[in-house]
Each structure stands twice: as structure tokens, then as C-alpha cells.
C-alpha positions as CSV (number, residue, x, y, z in Angstrom):
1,X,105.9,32.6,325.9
2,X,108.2,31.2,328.5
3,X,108.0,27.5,330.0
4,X,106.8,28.9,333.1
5,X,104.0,31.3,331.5
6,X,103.3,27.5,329.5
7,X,103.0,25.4,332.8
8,X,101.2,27.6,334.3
9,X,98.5,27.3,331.6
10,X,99.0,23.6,332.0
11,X,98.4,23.7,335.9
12,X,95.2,25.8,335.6
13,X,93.8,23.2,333.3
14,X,94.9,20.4,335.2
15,X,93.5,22.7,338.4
16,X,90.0,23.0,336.7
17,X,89.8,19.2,336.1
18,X,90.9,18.4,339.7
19,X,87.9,20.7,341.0
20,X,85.2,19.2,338.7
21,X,86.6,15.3,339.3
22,X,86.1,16.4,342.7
23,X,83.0,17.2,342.4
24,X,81.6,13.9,340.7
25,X,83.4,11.9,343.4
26,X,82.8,14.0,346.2
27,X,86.4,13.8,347.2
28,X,86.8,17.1,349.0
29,X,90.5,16.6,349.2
30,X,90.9,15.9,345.2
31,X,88.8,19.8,345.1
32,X,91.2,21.4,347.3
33,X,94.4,20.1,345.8
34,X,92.6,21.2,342.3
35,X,92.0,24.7,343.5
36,X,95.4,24.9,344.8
37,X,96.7,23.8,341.2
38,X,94.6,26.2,339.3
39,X,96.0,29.0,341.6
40,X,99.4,28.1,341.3
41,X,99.1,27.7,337.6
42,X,97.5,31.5,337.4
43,X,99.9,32.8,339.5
44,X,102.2,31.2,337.2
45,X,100.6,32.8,333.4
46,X,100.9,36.0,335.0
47,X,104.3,36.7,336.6
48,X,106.1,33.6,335.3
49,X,107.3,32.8,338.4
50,X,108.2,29.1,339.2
51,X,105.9,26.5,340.9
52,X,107.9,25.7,343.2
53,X,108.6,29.6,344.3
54,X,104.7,30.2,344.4
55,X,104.3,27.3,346.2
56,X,106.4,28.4,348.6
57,X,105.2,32.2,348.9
58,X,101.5,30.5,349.3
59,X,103.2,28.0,352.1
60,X,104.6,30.7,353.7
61,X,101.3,33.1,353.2
């Protein structure tokens, strides 16, 4: 595996954490930047693309 395919695991786990701490505490905007992390970081495991180019794509989106 390369270091992208390996932070993008690392995002979608960070991502799913995000989403549920977000649900305890209600913060919506702690939800949304999860789910925008565990996107990123799937986009990521697939095509190894870097997060800041995905990021980008999805800004531009």
C-alpha cells in the first residue's frame, strides 16, 4: 500500500468518529466536517489520490 491508500484509511476512521462524536454532542458542524473526512479518506483508499487534490476536486465540484 501507498501512504496515500494508508491515509486514506486513516481519514475514514477519523471521518466515522467525527460523525458519531457528532451525534452525542449534537454538533452538526463536527457531523459534517466528519462526513466530509470519511469521503475524502474513501476517495483516497481507492484511487490514491492526495487529500489535498480531492479536496480540491470536491471544492471545485
Amino acid at each position: 500500500m501507498n501512504t496515500d491508500t494508508n491515509q486514506g484509511k486513516w481519514k475514514q476512521i477519523k471521518g466515522e468518529f467525527q460523525e458519531k462524536y457528532g451525534e452525542i454532542t449534537n454538533k452538526d458542524s463536527v457531523k459534517a466536517e466528519g462526513e466530509k473526512e470519511k469521503l475524502i479518506g474513501e476517495i483516497q483508499e481507492k484511487y490514491g489520490k492526495a487529500k489535498d487534490e480531492i479536496a480540491e476536486e470536491i471544492k471545485n465540484w
